[in-house]
C-alpha positions in Angstrom: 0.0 0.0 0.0 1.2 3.2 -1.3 1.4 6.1 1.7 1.1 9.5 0.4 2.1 12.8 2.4 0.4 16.4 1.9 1.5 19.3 3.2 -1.5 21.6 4.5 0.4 24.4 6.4 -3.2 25.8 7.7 -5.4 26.7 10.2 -8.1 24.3 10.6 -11.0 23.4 12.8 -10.5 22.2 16.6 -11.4 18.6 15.8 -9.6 18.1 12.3 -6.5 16.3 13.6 -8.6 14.2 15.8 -10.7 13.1 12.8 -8.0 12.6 10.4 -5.6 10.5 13.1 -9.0 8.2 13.9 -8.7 7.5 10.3 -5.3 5.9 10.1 -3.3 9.6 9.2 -0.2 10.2 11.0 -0.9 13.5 11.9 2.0 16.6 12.8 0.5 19.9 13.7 1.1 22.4 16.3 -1.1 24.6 18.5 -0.9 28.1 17.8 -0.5 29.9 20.6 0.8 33.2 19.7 -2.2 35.8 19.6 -0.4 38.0 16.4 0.1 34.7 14.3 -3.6 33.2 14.8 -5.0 36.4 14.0 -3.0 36.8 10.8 -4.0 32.9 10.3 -7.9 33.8 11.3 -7.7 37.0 8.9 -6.3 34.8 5.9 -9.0 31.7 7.1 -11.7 34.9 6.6 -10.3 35.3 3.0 -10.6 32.1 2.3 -14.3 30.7 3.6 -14.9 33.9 1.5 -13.3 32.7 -1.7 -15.4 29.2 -0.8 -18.7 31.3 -0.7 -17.9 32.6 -3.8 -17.8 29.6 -5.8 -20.5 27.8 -3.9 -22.5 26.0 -6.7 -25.7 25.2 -4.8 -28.1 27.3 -2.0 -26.9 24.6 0.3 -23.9 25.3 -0.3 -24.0 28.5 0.4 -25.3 28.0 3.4 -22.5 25.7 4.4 -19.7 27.9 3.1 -21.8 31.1 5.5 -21.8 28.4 8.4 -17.9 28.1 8.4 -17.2 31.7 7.6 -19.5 32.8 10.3 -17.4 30.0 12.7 -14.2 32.0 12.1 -15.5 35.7 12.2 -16.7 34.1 15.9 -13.2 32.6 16.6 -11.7 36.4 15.4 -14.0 37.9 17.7 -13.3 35.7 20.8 -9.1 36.3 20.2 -9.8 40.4 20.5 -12.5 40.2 23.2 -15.2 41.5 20.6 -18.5 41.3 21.5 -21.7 40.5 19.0 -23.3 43.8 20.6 -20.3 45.6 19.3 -20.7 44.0 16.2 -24.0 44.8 16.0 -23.6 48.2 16.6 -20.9 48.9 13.9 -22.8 47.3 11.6 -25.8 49.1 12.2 -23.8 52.5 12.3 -22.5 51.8 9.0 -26.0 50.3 7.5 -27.3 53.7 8.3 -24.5 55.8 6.9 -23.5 54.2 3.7 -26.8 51.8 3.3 -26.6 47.7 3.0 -26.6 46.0 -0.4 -30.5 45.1 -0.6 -31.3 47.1 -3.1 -28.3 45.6 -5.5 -26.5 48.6 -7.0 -23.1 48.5 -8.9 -21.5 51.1 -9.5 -19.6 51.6 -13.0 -17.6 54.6 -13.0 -17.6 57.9 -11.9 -16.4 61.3 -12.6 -15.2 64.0 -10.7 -13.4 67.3 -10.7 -9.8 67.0 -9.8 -8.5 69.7 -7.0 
């Protein structure tokens, strides 16, 4: 039987190494435990449940790609004490300055004076 090694180099879910070692995989990974570090890794985890949400190819999908995006804005928010109330609030601040995107408008160009 053939073995073949990956290299992931990533942040991943809590129980991930668990799952994969109850499978048979030899598993190396590390804890990280350094609060710069896991939020540059939780930022570029952001950017990429985004990317996944983006090519989503079903509804359900979706949903499932929103599920684990929503998992690590929560896991962001816990590392910088962030609450959902102050979420909320800068949300809502913003909705109410510069509008949401219900009503679906793109902007094309614009044109201004200079100076």
């Amino acid at each position: 039987m053939e073995i073949i090694e990956k290299e992931w180099n990533k942040l991943v879910r809590d129980n991930v190494c668990a799952s994969l070692e109850g499978n048979g995989a030899v598993v190396e990974m590390r804890v990280v435990r350094d609060k710069k570090e896991l939020d540059c890794l939780l930022r570029g985890k952001l950017v990429e449940e985004s990317r996944e949400v983006e090519s989503a190819q079903s509804i359900d999908e979706v949903v499932e790609k929103l599920a684990d995006l929503e998992t690590v804005k929560q896991a962001l928010m816990r590392l910088h004490g962030i609450s959902q109330g102050r979420l909320t609030r800068a949300r809502i601040k913003k909705d109410k300055l510069k509008g949401t995107f219900g009503k679906g408008h793109f902007l094309i160009s614009t044109k201004e004076r200079n100076g």
